[in-house]
Structure formats: C-alpha cells, structure tokens
TIDREN-410753 format. One line per 10 residues: number of its first residue (from 0); for each residue x, y, z of N, C-alpha, C. Coordinates in steps of 0.02 Angstrom, whole numbers, plus 32768, in hexadecimal, padded with zeros to 4 digits. Layout:
REM residues N
NUM	X Y Z X Y Z X Y Z  ...
//
This chain:
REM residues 309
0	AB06 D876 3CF0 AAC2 D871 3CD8 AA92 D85F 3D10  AAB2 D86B 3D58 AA79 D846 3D96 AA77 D875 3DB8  AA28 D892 3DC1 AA26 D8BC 3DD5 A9EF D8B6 3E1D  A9E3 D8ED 3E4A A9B6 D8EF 3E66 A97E D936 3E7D  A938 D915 3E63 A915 D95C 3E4B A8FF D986 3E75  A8EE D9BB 3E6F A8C6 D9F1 3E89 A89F DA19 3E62  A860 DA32 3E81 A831 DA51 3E50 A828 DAA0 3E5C  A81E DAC4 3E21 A816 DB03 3E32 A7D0 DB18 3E18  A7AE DB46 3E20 A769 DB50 3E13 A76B DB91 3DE6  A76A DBA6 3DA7 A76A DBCB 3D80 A747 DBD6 3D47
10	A72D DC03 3D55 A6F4 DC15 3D26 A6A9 DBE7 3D2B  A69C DBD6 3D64 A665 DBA9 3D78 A680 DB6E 3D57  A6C2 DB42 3D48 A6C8 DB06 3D4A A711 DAE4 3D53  A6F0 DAAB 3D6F A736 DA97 3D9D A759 DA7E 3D57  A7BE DABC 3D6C A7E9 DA8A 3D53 A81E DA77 3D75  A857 DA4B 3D57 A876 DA3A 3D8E A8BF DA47 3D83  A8E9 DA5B 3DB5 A93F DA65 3D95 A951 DA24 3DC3  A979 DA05 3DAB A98D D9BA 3DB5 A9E5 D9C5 3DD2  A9F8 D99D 3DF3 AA35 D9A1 3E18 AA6F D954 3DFD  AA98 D95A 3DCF AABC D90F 3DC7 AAE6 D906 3DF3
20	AB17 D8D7 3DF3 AB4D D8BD 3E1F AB86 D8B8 3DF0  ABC4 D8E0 3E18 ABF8 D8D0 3DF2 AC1E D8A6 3DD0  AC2C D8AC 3D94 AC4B D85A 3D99 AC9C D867 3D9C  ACB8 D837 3DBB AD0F D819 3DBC AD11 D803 3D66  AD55 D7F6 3D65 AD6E D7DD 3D1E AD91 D7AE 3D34  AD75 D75A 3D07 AD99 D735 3D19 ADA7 D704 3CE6  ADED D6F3 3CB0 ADF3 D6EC 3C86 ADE5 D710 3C4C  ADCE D763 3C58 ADC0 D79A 3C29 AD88 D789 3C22  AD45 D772 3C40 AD16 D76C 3C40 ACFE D789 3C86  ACBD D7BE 3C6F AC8A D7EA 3CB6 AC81 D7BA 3CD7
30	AC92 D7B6 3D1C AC48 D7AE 3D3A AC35 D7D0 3D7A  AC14 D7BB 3DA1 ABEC D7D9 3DCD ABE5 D7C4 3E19  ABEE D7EF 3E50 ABDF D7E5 3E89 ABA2 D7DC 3E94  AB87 D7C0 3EC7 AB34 D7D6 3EED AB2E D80E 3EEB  AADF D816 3EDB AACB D85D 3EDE AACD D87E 3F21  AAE0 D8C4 3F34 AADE D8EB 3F74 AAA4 D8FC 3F7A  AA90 D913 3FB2 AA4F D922 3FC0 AA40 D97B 3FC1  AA92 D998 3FAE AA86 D9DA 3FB8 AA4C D9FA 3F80  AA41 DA30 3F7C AA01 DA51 3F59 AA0B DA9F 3F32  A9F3 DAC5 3F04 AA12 DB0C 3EFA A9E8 DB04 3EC8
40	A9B9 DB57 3ED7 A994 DB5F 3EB3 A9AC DB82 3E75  A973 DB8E 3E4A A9A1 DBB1 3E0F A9B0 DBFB 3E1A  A9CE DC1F 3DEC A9E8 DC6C 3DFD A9A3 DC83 3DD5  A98D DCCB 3DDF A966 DCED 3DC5 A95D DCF6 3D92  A987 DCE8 3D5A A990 DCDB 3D1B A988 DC9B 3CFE  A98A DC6B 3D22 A98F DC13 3D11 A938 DC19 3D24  A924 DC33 3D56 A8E1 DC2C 3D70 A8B3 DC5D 3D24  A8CF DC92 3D18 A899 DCB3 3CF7 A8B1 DC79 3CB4  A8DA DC5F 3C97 A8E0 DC25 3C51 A8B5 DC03 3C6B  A8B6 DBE7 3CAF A87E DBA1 3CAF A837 DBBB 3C98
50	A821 DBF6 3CC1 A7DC DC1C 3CC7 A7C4 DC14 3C7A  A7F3 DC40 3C52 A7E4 DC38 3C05 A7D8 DC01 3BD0  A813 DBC7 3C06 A803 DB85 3BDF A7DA DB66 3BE4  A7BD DB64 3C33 A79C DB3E 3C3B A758 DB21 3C2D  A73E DB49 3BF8 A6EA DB44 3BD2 A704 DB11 3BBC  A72D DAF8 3BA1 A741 DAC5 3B65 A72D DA74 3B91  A709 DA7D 3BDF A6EA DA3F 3BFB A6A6 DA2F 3BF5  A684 DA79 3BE3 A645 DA74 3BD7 A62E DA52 3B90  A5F3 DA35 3BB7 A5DF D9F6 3B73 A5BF DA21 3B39  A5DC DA23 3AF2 A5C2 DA49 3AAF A5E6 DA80 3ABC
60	A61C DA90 3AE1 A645 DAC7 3AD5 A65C DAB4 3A84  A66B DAFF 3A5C A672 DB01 3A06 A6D1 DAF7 3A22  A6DE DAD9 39DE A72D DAD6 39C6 A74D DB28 39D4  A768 DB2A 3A06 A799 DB5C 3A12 A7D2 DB94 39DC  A7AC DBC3 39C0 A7D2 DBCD 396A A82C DBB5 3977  A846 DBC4 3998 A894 DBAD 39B6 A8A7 DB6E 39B8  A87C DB3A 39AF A877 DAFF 39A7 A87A DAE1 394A  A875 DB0F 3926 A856 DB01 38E5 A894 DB0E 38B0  A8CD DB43 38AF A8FC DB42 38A0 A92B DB11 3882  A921 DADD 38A7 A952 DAAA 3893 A92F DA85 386A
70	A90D DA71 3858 A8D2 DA4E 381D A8F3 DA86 37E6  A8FB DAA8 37E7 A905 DABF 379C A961 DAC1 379A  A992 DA99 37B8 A9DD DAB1 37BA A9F0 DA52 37A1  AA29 DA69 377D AA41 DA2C 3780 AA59 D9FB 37AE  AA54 D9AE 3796 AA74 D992 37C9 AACB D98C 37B9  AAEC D988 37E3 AB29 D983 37D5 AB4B D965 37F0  AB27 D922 3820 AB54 D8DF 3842 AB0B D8C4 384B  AB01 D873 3821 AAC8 D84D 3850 AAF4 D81C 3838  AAB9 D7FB 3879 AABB D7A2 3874 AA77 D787 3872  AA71 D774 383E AA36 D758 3833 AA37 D6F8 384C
80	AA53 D6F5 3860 AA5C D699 3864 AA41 D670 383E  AA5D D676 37FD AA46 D64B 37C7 AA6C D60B 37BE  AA58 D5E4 37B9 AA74 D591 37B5 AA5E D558 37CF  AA7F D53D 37C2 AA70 D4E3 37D0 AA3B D4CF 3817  AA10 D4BF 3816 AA07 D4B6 386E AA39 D47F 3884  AA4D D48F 38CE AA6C D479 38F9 AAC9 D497 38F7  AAC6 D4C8 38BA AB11 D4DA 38B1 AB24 D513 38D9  AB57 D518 38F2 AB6D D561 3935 AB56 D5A3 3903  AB61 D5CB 392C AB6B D616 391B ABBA D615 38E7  ABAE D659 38D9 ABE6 D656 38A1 AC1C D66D 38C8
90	AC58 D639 38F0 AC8A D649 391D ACC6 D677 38FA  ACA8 D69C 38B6 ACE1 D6E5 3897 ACB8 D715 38DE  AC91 D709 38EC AC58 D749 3909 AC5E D73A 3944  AC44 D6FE 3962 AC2D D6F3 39C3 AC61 D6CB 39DB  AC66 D6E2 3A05 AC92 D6A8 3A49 AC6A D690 3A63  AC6B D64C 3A7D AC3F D627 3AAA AC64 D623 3AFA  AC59 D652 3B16 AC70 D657 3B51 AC61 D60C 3B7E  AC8D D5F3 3BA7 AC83 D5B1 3BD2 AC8F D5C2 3C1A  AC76 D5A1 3C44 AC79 D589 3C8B AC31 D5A5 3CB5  AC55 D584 3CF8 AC19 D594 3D37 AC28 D5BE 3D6D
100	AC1A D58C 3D98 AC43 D5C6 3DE8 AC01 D603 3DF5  ABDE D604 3DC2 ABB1 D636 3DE6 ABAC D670 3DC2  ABF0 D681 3DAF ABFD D6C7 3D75 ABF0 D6FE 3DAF  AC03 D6EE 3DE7 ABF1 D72B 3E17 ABAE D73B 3E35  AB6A D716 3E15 AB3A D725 3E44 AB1C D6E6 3E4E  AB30 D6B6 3E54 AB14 D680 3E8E AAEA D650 3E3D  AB0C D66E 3E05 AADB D646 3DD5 AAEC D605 3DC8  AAA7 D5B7 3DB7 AAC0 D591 3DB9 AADC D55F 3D6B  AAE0 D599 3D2C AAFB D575 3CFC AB3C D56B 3CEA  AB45 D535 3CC9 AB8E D540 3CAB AB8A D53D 3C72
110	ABAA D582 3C48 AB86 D585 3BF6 ABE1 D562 3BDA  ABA5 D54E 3BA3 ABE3 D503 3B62 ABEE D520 3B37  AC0F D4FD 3B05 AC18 D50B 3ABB ABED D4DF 3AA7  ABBD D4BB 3ACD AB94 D473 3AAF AB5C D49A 3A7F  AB50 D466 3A3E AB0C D484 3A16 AABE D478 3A26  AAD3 D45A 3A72 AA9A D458 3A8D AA7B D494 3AB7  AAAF D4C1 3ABE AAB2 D4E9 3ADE AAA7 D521 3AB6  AAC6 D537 3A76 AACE D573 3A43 AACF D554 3A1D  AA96 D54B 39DC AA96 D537 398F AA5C D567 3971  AA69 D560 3925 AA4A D57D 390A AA0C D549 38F9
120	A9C1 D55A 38E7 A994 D533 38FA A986 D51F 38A1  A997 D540 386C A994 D51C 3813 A964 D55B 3813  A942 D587 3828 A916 D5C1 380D A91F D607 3819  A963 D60B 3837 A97A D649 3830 A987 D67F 3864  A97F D641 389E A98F D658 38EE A9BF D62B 3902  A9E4 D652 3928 AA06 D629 3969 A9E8 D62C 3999  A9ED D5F3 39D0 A9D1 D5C3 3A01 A9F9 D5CC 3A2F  A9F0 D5EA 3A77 AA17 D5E2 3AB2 A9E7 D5A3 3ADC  AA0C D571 3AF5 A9E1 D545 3B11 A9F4 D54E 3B67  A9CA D543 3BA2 A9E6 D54C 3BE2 A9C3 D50B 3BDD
130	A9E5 D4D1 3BF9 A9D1 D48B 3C01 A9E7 D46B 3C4A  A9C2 D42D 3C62 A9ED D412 3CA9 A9F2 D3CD 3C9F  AA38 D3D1 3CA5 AA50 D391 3C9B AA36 D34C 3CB6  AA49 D310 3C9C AA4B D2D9 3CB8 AA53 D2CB 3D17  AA8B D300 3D23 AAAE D308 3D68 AA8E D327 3D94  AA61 D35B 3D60 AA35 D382 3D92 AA5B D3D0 3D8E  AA9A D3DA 3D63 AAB9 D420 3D5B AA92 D44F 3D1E  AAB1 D490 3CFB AA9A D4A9 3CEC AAAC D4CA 3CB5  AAB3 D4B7 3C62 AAD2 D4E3 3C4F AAA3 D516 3C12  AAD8 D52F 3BF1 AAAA D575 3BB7 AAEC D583 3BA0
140	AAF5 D5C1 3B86 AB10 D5CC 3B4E AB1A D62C 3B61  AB61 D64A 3B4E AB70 D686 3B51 AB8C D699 3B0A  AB81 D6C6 3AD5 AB94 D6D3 3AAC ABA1 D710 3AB1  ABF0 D721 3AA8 ABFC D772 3A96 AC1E D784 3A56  AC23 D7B2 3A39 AC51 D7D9 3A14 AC87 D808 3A19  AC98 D7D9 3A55 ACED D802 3A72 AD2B D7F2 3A41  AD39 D828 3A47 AD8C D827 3A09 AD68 D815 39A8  AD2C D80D 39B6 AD2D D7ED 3973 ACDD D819 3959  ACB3 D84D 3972 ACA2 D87B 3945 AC86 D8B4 3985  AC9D D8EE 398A AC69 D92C 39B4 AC56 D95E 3991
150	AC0C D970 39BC ABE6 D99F 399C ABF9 D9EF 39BF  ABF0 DA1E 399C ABF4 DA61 39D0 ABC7 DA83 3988  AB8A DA99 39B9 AB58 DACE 39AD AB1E DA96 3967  AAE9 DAB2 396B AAB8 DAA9 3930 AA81 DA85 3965  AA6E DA5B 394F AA2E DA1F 3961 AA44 D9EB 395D  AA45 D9DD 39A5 AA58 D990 39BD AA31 D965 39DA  AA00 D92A 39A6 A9BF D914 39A6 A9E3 D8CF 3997  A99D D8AA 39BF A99D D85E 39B6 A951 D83F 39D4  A92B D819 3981 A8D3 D807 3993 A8FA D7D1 39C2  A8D6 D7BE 39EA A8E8 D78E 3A23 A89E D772 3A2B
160	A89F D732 3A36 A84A D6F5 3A69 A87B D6F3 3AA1  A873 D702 3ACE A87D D6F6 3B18 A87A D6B2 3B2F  A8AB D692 3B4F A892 D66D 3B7A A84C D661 3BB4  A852 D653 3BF2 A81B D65C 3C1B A83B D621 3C65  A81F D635 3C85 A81C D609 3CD3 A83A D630 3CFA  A832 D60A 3D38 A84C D62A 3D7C A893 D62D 3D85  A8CC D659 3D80 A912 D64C 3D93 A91C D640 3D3D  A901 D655 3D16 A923 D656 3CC5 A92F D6AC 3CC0  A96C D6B4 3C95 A996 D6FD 3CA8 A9AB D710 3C4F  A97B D725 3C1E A999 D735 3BF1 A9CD D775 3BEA
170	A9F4 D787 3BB0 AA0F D7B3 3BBA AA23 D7C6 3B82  AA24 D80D 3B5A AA48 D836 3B0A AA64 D85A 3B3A  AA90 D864 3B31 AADC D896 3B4E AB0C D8A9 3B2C  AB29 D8E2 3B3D AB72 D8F2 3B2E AB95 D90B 3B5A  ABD9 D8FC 3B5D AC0B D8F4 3B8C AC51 D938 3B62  AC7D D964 3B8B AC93 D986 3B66 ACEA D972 3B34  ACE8 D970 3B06 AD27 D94C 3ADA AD5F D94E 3AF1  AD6B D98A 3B38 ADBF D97F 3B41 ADCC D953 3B92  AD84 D929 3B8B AD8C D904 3BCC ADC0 D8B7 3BAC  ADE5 D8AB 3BC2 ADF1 D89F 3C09 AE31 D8E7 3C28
180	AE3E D902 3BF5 AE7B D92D 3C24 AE52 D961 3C26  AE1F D97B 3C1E AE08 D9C5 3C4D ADCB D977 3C76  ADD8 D99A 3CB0 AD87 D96C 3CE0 AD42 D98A 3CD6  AD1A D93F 3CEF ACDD D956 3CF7 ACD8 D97E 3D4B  ACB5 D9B0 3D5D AC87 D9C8 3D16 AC9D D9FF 3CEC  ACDA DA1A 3D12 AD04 DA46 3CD5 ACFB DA38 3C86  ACF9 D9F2 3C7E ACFA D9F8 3C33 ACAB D9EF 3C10  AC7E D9F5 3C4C AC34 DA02 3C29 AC02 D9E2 3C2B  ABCA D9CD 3C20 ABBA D999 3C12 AB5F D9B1 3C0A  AB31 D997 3BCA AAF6 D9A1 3BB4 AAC6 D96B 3BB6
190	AAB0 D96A 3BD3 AA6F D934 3BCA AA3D D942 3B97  AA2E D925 3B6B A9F0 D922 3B3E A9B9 D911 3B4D  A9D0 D8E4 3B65 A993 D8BA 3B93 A9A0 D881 3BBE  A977 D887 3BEB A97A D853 3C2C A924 D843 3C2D  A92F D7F9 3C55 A8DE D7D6 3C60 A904 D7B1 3C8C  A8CC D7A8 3CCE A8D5 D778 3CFA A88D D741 3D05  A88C D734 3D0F A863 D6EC 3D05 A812 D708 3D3C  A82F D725 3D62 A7FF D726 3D83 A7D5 D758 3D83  A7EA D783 3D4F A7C8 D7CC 3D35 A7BC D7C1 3CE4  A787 D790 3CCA A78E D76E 3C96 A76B D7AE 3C5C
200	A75B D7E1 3C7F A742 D825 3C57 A768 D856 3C54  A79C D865 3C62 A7DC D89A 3C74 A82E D883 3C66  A83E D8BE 3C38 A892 D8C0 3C31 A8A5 D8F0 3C41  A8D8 D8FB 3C59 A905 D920 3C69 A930 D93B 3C43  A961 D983 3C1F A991 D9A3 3C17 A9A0 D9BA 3C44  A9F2 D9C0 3C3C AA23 D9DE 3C6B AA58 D9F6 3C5D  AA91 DA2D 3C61 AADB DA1E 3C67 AAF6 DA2F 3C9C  AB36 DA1A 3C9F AB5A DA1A 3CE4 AB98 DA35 3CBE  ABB5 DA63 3D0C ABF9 DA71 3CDB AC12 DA9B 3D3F  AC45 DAB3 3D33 AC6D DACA 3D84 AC3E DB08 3DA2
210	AC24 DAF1 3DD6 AC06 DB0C 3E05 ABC8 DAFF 3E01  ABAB DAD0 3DC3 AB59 DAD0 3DB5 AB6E DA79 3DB1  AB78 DA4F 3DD1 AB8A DA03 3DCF AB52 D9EA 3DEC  AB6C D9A5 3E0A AB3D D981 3E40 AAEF D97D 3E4A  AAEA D99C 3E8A AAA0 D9B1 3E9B AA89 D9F9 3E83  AACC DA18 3E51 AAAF DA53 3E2C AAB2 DA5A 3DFB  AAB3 DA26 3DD7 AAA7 DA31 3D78 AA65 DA5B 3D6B  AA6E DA67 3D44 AA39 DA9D 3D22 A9FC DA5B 3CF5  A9D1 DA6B 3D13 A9A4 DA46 3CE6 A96C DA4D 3CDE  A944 DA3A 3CB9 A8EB DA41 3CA8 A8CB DA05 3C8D
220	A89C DA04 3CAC A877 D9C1 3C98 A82D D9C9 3C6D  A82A D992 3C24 A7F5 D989 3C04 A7C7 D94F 3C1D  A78B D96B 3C0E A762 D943 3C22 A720 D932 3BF9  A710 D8EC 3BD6 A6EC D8DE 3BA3 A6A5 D911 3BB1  A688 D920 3B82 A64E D958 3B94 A610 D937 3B9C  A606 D8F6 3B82 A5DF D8BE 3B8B A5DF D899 3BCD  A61B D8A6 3BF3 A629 D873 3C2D A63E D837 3C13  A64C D826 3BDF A652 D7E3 3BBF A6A1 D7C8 3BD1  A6AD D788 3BBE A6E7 D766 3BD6 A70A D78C 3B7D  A73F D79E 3B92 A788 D7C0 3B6C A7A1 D76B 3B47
230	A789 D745 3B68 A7AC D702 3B34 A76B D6D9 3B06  A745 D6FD 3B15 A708 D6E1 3ADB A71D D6FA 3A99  A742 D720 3A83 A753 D730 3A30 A780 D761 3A3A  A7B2 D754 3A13 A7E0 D785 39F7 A7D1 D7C6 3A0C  A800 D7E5 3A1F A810 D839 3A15 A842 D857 3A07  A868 D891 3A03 A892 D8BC 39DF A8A0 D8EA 3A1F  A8E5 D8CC 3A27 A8E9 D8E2 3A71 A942 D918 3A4C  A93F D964 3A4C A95E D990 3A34 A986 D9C3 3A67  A9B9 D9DE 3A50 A9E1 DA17 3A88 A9DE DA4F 3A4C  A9D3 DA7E 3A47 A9F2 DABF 3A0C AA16 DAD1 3A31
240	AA5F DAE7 3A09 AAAC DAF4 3A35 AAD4 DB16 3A0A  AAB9 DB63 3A30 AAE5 DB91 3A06 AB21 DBA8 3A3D  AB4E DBEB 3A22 AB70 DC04 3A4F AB33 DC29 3A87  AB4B DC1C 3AC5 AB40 DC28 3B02 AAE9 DC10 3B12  AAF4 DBDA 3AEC AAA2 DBDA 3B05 AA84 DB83 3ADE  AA58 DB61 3B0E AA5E DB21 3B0C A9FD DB15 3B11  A9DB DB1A 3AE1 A990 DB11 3ADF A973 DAC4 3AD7  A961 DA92 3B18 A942 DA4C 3B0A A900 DA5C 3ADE  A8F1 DA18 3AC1 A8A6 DA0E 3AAD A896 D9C9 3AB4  A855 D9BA 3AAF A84A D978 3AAB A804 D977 3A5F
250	A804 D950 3A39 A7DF D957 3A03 A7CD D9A2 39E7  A802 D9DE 39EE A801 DA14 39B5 A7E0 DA3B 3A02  A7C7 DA22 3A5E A7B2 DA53 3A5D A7EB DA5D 3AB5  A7FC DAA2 3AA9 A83C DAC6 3ACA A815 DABB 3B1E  A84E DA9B 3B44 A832 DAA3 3B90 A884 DAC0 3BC3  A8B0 DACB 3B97 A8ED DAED 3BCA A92D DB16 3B9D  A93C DB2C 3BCA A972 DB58 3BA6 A9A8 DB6C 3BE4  A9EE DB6E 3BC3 AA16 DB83 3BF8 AA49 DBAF 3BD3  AA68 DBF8 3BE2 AA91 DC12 3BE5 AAC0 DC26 3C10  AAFB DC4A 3BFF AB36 DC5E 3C3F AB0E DC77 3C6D
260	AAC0 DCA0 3C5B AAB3 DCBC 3C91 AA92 DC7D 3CCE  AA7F DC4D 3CA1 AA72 DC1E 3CE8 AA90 DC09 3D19  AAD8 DC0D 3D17 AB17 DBF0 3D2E AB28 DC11 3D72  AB0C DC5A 3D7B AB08 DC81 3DA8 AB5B DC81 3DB2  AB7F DC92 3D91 ABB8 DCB8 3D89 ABEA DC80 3D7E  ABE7 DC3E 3D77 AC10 DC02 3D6B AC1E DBEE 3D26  AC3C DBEB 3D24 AC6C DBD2 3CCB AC3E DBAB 3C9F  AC2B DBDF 3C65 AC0C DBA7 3C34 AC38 DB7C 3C04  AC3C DB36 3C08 AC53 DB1F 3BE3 AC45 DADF 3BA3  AC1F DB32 3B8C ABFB DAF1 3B5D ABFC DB14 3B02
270	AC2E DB2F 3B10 AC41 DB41 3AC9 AC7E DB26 3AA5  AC78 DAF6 3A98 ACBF DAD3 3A92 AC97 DA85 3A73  ACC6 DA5C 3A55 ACA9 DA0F 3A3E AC91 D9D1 3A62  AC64 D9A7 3A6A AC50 D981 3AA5 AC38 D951 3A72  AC49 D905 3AA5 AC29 D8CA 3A75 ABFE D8B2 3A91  ABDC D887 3A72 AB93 D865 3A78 AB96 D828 3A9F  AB5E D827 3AD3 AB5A D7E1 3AEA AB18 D7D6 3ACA  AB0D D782 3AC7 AAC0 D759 3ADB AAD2 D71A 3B0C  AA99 D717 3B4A AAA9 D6F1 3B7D AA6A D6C7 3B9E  AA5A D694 3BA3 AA32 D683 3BDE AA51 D67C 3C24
280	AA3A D68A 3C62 AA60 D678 3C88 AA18 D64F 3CB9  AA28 D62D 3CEA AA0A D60E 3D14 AA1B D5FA 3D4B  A9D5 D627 3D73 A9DD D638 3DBA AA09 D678 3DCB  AA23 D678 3E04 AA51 D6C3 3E16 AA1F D6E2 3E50  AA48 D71E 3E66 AA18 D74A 3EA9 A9E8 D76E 3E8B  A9EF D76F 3E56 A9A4 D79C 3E49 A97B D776 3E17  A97D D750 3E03 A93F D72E 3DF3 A935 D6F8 3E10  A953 D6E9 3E50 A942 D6A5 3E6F A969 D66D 3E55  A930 D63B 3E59 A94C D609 3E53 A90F D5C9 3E25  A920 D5AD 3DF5 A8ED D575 3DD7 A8CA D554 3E0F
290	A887 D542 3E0C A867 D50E 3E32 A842 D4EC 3E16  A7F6 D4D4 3E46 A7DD D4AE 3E18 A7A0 D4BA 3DD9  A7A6 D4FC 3DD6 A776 D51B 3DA4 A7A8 D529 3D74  A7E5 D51F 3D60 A801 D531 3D36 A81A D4F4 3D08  A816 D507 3CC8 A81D D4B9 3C97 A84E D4E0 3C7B  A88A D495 3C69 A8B4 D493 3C3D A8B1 D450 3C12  A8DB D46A 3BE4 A900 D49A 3BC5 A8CC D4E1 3BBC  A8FE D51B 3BB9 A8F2 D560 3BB1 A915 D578 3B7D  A8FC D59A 3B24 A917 D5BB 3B00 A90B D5F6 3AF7  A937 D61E 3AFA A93E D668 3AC8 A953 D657 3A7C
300	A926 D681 3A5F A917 D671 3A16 A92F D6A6 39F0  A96E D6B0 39D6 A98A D6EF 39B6 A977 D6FC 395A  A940 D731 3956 A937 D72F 3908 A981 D75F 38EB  A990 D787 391D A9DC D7A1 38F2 A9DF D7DF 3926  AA1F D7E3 3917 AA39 D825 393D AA59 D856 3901  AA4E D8A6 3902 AA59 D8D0 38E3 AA7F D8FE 38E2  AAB0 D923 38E2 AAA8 D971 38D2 AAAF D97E 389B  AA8F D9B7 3898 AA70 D9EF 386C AA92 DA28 3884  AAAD DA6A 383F AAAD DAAE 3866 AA9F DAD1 3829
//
C-alpha cells in the first residue's frame, strides 16, 4: 500500500499512476520494503483510461452513469458496526493483526488488540485510533478479513471520516485470498483507498500484481473538487470489480479504471477471491514522518463496509 507518485497530464489535467513497495511475508502477514525510486509510465492504453477518467477531478464534474449501478444491486456482505461503545469488532469477521518492526517501510506503529486502539464508538462505527504512548511509541490498529470472509466481483465500498496530520497513513485494501502460499505480488493486491497526511485533499487507488508491483502499481489519484481537507466529513470511498476490469470512485464520482490491457502484457490477477483490510499506519517513506503540526490521537471513523452485486 506504499507507494511513490508520478504525474501524467491527460486531457488538460494532472493525474497520477502511483508506484507501491513490495511487501515480504512475515508470520503470513504483508509487508513492505522501502519504496524504490524506479519510475514507468503507463502503456497507451492505461494512459488513454486515465485521459477518460480523469474529468472526475474537475470541480462539479456530474456522477459518472458507471458509478450509479450499484445503488440499485443488493448488498450481500456488510458490517455495519452496531453495538455497545467501546466493544471490538465482531472477531467471527476481523483479525486484529499485531506488531511493529516497521512492517517493511520504516513505519513507526505497533498495531494491538487494545480497545483503545479498535472499538466500536455505541453509534454505529468502528474507531481506528493511532495514539502515542506514555514512552513516546506508537500504536493503531490493523483489521483484516483473512480466512474468515472474501469478496470477488460487485461493489466494494466503505463511508469513511479520515483521519488527518503529517505522517498519518489511512488505508481500505484488499490483499489476494491464496496469500500466504501464492506471494505478493503474484497473489494481487487492490487499494481502495490511500491518504497520506500531507496531501490532506487527495487519495489514491491502485493494484499491484507480477510485473506491475513496487514503483509500478497501477494507480490514479482523486482529488476533492473543492480543494477541501478529505477528513472534514465522511466519504464513500468504492472499487466496481467485474471480470477483467477494476473501476475506483470516490462519492459516486469515477476517477480510474484498470484492465489486462493496462498491465502491458503481465498477468492479471484479479479475478479470483481477496480479503479486506482497514488500517492506520504512522509515519513510513512516503508519508514521512509525525512532527510538530501533527496532533494525536488520530481516528479513522468506519460507518460500514459493503458489498453489493
């Protein structure tokens, strides 16, 4: 999910294809090297998807009709996080992934099973908290749905309030279901959305998969049409994911799309089952690092995660 960007200029507006870092597996959990500095532009086909997508930055661009589909389909897996405040997620559904070390890019949390870290707040969200300790360390909270529910194809949505600050790293992801024995990035991997702290108006989609990894994931970046901070209120941050073809949105309106043809002749592997992450992370090589403009505690505010098909 760490990427490093580059911009392309299409259709009179800048977008950007984003580059992640691989991750190692360690304890059957991703993670990630430092980002490379290598670069690769998109293929002629990835370039003419951006060209087309890319109105969807301009401010009062209309709802994209391709965007509208899923409003009328059922849902057929949510989590609404209904219950008690201060009670976990419903552990039939999430793993609370643990530890530090960095996770491969120099990051400085170590996510808990603590409910200070992941609770449900009594109104119908879960709460990722990124907090700094007594000691001066760092932790937050990783929730996935490995071994225990994956999605393949429909609308894969979640309203999200963003965190905010310098070196704060939200993250909606999916990772592909037969990891740990096929590798990353062989076994895939989708970003829904990414925010880095220091681009408090812009998210990122991406996937990575063999030969499109690292500093060459495929990606496109949204950007509020207001200029406004992405963590002032809720949004509906979406992938549509059919066979051979993977369409982001952000509030109903379409800014990327990727098919086999983007891959420029490299293995698509994204037709097959993949589970869900939600993550804060803090600090790492690409969003820096916290300083003194940045306040904690930092929450991501989950109203629910969906699919629909």
């Amino acid at each position: 999910m760490h990427r490093r960007m580059r911009t392309l200029i299409a259709a009179g507006v800048a977008v950007t294809a984003v580059g992640a870092v691989a991750p190692t597996l360690t304890g059957g959990q991703a993670t990630r090297p430092e980002r490379r500095t290598t670069r690769r532009a998109l293929t002629g086909v990835g370039l003419a998807a951006a060209a087309a997508l890319a109105a969807s930055t301009v401010a009062a661009a209309p709802v994209p009709a391709s965007a509208e589909p899923a409003a009328r389909q059922a849902a057929v897996w949510s989590q609404d996080f209904d219950g008690a405040a201060g009670s976990a997620p419903d552990p039939s559904v999430w793993n609370l992934e643990t530890g530090a070390g960095g996770w491969g890019n120099g990051e400085l949390q170590n996510y808990t099973t603590s409910r200070s870290n992941s609770a449900l707040d009594g109104n119908g969200n879960l709460v990722i908290t990124a907090q700094r300790e007594g000691d001066g360390s760092y932790t937050s909270a990783r929730l996935t749905t490995q071994n225990k529910y994956t999605a393949q194809y429909g609308r894969v949505e979640a309203r999200i309030k963003m965190p905010r600050g310098q070196g704060i790293w939200p993250a909606f992801w999916m990772l592909g279901a037969d990891l740990p024995t096929n590798s990353w990035p062989s076994a895939g991997e989708i970003d829904v959305m990414e925010n880095v702290g220091f681009e408090p108006h812009r998210v990122h989609g991406t996937v990575h998969g063999p030969g499109y990894s690292g500093s060459e994931g495929l990606s496109g970046t949204w950007q509020h049409p207001q200029g406004w901070s992405i963590a002032d209120d809720f949004h509906t941050f979406a992938v549509d994911w059919a066979p051979g073809s993977i369409t982001w949105s952000v509030d109903g309106q379409v800014y990327h799309q990727v098919t086999p043809a983007s891959t420029g002749g490299d293995p698509w592997v994204f037709d097959k089952p993949f589970f869900i992450i939600l993550n804060v992370a803090v600090g790492g090589a690409w969003p820096g690092y916290p300083d003194g403009s940045t306040a904690l505690p930092q929450r991501m505010v989950v109203d629910y995660v969906r699919v629909t098909q």
